[in-house]
C-alpha positions in Angstrom: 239.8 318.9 -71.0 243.3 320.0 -72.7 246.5 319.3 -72.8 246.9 322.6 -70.6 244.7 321.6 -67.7 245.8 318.3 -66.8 247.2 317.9 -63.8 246.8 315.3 -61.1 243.4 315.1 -59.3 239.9 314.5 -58.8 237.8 315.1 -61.7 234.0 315.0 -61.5 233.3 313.9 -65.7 231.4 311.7 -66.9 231.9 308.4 -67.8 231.7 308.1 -71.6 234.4 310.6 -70.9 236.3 309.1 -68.4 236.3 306.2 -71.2 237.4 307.7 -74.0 240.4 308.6 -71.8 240.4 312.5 -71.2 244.0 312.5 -71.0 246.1 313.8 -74.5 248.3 312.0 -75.5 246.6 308.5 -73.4 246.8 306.7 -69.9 246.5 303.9 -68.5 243.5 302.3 -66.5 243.1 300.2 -64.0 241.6 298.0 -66.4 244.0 298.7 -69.1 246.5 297.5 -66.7 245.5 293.9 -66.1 244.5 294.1 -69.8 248.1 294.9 -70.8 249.4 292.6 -68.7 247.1 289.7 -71.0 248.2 291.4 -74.3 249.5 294.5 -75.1 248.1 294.0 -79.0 244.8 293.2 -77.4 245.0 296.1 -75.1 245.9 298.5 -77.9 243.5 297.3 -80.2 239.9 297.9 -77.7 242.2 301.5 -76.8 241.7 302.3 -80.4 238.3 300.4 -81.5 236.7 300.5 -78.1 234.8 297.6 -76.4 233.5 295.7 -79.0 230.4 293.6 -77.4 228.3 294.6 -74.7 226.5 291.7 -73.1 223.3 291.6 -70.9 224.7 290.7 -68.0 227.3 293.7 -68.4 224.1 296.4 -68.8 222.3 294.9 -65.8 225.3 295.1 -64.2 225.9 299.0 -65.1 222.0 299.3 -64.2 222.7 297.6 -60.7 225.4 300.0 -60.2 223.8 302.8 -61.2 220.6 301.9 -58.2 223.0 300.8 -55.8 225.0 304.3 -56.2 222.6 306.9 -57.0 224.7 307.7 -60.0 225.3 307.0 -63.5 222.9 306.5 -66.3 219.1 307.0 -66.3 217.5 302.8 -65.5 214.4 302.6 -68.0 211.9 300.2 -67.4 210.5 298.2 -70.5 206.9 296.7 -69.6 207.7 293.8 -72.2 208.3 290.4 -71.5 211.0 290.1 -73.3 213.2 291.5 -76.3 212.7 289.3 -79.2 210.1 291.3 -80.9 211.3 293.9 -83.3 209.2 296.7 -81.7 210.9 295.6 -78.1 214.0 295.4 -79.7 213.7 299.0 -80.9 212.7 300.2 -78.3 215.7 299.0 -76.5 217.9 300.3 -79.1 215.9 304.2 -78.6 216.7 304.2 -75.1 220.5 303.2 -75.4 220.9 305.8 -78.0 219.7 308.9 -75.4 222.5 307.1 -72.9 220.0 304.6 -70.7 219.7 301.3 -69.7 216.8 299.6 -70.6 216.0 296.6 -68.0 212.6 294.3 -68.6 210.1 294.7 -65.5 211.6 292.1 -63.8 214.8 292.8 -64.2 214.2 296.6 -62.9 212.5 294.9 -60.1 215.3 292.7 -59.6 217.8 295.9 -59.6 216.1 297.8 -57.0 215.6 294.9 -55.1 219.4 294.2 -55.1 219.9 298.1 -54.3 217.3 297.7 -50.8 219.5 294.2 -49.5 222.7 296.7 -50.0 220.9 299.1 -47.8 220.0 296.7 -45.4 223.4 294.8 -44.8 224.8 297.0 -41.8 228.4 296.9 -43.2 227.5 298.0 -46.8 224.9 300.9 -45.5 228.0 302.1 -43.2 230.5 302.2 -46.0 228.2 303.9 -48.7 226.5 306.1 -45.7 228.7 309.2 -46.9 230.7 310.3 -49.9 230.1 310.5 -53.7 230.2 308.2 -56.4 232.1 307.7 -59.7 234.9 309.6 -59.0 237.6 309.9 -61.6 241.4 310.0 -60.4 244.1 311.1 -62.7 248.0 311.3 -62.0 251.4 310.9 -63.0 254.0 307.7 -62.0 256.7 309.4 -61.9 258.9 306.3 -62.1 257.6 305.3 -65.6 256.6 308.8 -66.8 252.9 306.9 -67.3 249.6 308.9 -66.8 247.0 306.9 -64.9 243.5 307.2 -64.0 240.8 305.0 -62.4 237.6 305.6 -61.9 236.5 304.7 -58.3 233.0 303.7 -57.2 232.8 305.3 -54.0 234.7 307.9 -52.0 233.8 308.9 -48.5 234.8 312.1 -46.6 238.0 312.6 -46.2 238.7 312.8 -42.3 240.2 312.0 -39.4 241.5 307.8 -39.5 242.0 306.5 -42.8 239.4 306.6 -45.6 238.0 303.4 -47.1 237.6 303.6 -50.7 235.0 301.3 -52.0 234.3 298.5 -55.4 231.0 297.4 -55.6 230.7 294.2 -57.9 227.7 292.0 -59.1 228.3 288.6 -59.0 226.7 284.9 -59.1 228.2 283.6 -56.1 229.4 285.7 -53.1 230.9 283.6 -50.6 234.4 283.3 -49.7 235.7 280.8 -51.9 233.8 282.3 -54.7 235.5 285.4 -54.6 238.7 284.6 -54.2 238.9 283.1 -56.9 237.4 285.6 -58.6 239.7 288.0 -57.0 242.9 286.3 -58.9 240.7 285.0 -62.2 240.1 288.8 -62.9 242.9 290.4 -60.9 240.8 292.6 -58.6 243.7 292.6 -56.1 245.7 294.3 -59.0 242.7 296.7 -59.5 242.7 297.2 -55.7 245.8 298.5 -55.5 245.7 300.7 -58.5 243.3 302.9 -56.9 245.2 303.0 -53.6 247.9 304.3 -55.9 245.5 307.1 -57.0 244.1 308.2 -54.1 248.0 308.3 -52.1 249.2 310.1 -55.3 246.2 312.9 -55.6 245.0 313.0 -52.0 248.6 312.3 -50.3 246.9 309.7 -47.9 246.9 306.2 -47.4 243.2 304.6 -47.4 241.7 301.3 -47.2 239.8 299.4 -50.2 236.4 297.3 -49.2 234.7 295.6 -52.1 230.8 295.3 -51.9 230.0 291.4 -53.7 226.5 291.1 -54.1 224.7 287.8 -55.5 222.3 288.7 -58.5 219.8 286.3 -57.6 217.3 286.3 -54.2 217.7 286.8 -51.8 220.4 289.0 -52.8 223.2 288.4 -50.5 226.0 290.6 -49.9 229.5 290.1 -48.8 231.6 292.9 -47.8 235.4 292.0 -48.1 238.5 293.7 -47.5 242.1 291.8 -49.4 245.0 291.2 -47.4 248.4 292.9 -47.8 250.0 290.4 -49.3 247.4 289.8 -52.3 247.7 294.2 -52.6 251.4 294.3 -52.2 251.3 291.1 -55.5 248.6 293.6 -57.2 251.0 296.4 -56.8 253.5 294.3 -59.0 251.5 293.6 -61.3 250.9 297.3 -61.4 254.3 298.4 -61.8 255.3 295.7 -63.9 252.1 297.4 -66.3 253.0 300.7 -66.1 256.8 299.4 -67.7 255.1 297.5 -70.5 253.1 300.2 -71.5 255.6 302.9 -71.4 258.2 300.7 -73.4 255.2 300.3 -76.0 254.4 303.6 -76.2 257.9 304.6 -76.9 258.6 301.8 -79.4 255.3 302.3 -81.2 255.6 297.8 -80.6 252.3 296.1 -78.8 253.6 292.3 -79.0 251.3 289.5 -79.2 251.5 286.1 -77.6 254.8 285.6 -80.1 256.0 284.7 -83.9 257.8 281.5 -82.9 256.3 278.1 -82.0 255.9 277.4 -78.5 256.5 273.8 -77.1 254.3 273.8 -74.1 253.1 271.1 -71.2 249.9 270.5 -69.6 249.2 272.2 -66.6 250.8 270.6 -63.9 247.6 269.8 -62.0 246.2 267.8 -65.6 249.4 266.1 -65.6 249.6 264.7 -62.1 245.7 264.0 -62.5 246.4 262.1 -65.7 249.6 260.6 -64.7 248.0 258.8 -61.5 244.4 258.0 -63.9 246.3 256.7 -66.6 250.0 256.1 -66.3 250.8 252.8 -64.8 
């Protein structure tokens, strides 16, 4: 991809490429933009060095996707019991280096098994029944003058009603409460709305976004959840509010950090009421 042939769209790459961000010149994700939001010196720092650490439960969680969606890297089993011998350990390291996942027996087992309780929750089956996965969108905000892309799991048909793209997240707990609070901790209702943004910007319709939660342990439970308008109209904000930081960055050439003054602050008000009525008499 050049400079010459980037124009807004749907672009079927992969995803070391989608990454690396095939846009000259940069854009932002919808991960960059809750990252920004955090830090802009941390968010320009991983866009230059890359991710830094890449933890188990992030490559099972790649492997799951990759079952669950029929796409992505090749899922190697490893008939070891575990990786703390150095032949197992090199092993592992072989099959990264060709671009796999290696997953233990059990955990294969425990992938695939996770992938069959997608299947059989009715809701789930219906949304991933048709459409492809790992779709890259890239497009322009004209507001800013930012470049975005996101990378969206699933997208269905385009047809008559509106189309429901689709997030599918492994997690340790799936139930309500769980994920909301998942939903602000790691701003999926901002990630939500960034890739409503893409898919109204390239595909001129409005769609729906449905997250797929699914529990990592047996029996596997799944939770199908759709977030209100008012948690996607505050993710939009955050959005925008992104997009400004990083095109005043990129202009200035200046990705702040958390300050270079002291900063006088309080306890949270819920550890001050709770200490005020424990202790305070």
């Amino acid at each position: 991809m050049t400079a010459t042939d980037v124009v807004p769209g749907i672009y079927d790459i992969p995803a070391e490429q989608y990454h690396a961000d095939p846009v000259p010149g940069g854009s932002l994700s919808s991960t960059g933009a809750r990252k920004i939001l955090q830090c802009p010196a941390k968010f320009a720092y991983e866009r230059e060095h890359g991710q830094q650490t890449t933890t188990d439960a992030m490559e099972f969680g790649t492997a799951a996707h990759a079952i669950v969606l029929g796409d992505g890297p090749e899922v190697v089993r490893v008939d070891r019991p575990n990786w703390r011998s150095a032949d197992a350990q090199t092993e592992r390291a072989e099959i990264r280096v060709d671009g796999a996942v290696p997953l233990l027996a059990h955990q294969y087992e425990q992938a695939h098994a996770m992938a069959a309780a997608v299947r059989e929750h009715p809701r789930a089956a219906e949304l991933l029944a048709e459409g492809e996965a790992e779709q890259s969108f890239i497009w322009h905000d004209n507001a800013t003058g930012v470049w975005c892309r996101s990378r969206v799991d699933w997208l269905p048909p385009l047809g008559p009603g509106r189309p429901t793209v689709v997030d599918y997240k492994t997690t340790a707990d799936a139930s309500d409460e769980a994920i909301q609070q998942a939903v602000y901790r790691w701003a999926y209702h901002q990630q939500g709305a960034f890739y409503l943004d893409g898919v109204r910007e390239v595909l001129g319709v409005e769609a729906d976004f449905e997250f797929i939660f699914q529990e990592k342990e047996p029996p596997y439970l799944v939770n199908t959840v759709q977030l209100d308008m008012d948690a996607l109209t505050l993710g939009a904000a955050r959005n925008r509010r992104a997009r400004e930081v990083y095109a005043e960055c990129t202009a200035t050439g200046l990705w702040p950090g958390y300050g270079d003054t002291t900063r006088y602050l309080s306890l949270p008000p819920w550890a001050a009421d709770r200490d005020a009525e424990e202790y305070v008499r």
